[in-house]
Structure formats: structure tokens, C-alpha cells
C-alpha positions, -999 to +999 in steps of 0.1 A: +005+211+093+023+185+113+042+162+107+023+132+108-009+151+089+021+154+061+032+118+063-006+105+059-013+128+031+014+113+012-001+079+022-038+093+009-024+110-025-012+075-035-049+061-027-059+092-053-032+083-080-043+044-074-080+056-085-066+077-113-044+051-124-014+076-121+021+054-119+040+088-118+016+099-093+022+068-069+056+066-073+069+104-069+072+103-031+094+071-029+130+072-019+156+068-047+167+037-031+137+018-019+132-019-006+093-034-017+083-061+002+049-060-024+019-081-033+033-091-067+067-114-070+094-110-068+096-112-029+123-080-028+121-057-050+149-027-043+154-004-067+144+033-075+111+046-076+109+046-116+115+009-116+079+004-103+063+027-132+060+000-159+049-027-138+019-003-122+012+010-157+009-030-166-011-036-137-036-007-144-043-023-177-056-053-158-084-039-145-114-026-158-127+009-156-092+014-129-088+002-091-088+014-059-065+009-032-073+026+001-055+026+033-079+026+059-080+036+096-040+037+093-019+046+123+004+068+120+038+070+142+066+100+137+098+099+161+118+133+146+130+119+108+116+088+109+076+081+105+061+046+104+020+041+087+004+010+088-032-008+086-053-026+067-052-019+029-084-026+006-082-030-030-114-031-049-123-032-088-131-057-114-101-074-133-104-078-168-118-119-176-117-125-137-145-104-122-149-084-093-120-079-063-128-065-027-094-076-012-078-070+022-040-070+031-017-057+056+004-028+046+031-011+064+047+024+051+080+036+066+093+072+061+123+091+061+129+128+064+154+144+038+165+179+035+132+187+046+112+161+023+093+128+034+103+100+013+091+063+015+120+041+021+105+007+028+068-004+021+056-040+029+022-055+017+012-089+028-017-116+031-020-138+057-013-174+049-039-205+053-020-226+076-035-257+069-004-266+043-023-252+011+001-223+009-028-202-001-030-167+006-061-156+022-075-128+001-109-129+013-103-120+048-123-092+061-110-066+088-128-077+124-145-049+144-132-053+182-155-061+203-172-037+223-157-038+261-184-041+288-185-015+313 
């Protein structure tokens, strides 16, 4: 296998654990010393992998019948230790009183190569912002097909 077929099927067995609502699951390829730059506050979070377990564990109660959060189309970039995954991130279920979510963000992964091992090191999630001074994040973007070139 090579090494960037490794580095995204770390990136897709988190999708799997996200489904399954496995917190052990999602976190067991972090880093011991990781920096978040997540969805949820606070805006740094850096810490060890087993921080994160209660607060997914939380989060997974929020939802009905689980959640899905699915890297799509990523790009995938590996220069010898160091790999780097990014692209658009949908989340999808229905939270409990609130109804259904089909939510879009941008999600970068970055890797490191230990004794062997990948190991997420730094992982950022973000929304874009409404610029119009709401300070709203805009959750109901959609990814945009590019337009087709003309030949």
C-alpha cells in the first residue's frame, strides 16, 4: 500500500467510527500531543487524544439514530514523514429537538510519521463566515461543481 492510500484510510476509518458513534474509534490515530482547531469551542483545543473522548461520546448523544461525517473528494499530499488531507467535510443526521442537518465545512488533516506509525498531529475544521457583520457561520453552503472548461 502506499503511503498516501495509508494516510486516507486513516482519514475514511474515522468517517466509519463517526457512523458507528465510536469515540475510541475516532480518536485512536491522533498524536499524543495534538492541536484541534474544531467546530465546537473552544477555539484551541491541545491536548491528548483521550481528552476528545467524552466530549464525542456527549456529542453522539445529540443526535438521533448517530451521524455521519464524511470527507469527500479529499486531496491527499505526502512529502517523506509528513502528509497533509484536506476537502470538504459533510456532516449529516438529525439532532435530537432540532431536526435534520446536511452541513458542509472545510477540514484540513495533517500527519506525521512515527516509528513507522501515521499519527494526526493537527486537524482544523471551519465554516466560512457571512461577511455582512452578522458573524454567522454559514452552515448551509453547498460544495460548487467547477465549471466545465470549453474546448
Amino acid at each position: 500500500m502506499s503511503d498516501a492510500n495509508d494516510v486516507l484510510k486513516i482519514i475514511k476509518d474515522q468517517d466509519a467510527a463517526h457512523a458507528r458513534g465510536d469515540a475510541r474509534a475516532i480518536v485512536t490515530p491522533v498524536s499524543e500531543h495534538v492541536v484541534l482547531f474544531d467546530l465546537p469551542p473552544p477555539l484551541q483545543m491541545v491536548g491528548t487524544a483521550d481528552d476528545g473522548i467524552a466530549g464525542l461520546e456527549e456529542w453522539f448523544d445529540t443526535w438521533e439514530n448517530g451521524v455521519s461525517v464524511e470527507l469527500q473528494n479529499p486531496t491527499v499530499i505526502v512529502e517523506g514523514d509528513l502528509a497533509v488531507v484536506f476537502g470538504l467535510s459533510q456532516m449529516k443526521g438529525v439532532k435530537k429537538g432540532e431536526g435534520p442537518v446536511d452541513a458542509w465545512n472545510r477540514r484540513t488533516v495533517v500527519l506525521s510519521r512515527r516509528d513507522g506509525q501515521w499519527k494526526i498531529i493537527h486537524e482544523h475544521s471551519s465554516y466560512p463566515m457571512a461577511m455582512d457583520g452578522s458573524r454567522r457561520a454559514m452552515t448551509e453552503l453547498r460544495p460548487v461543481e467547477p465549471a466545465a472548461k470549453d474546448k
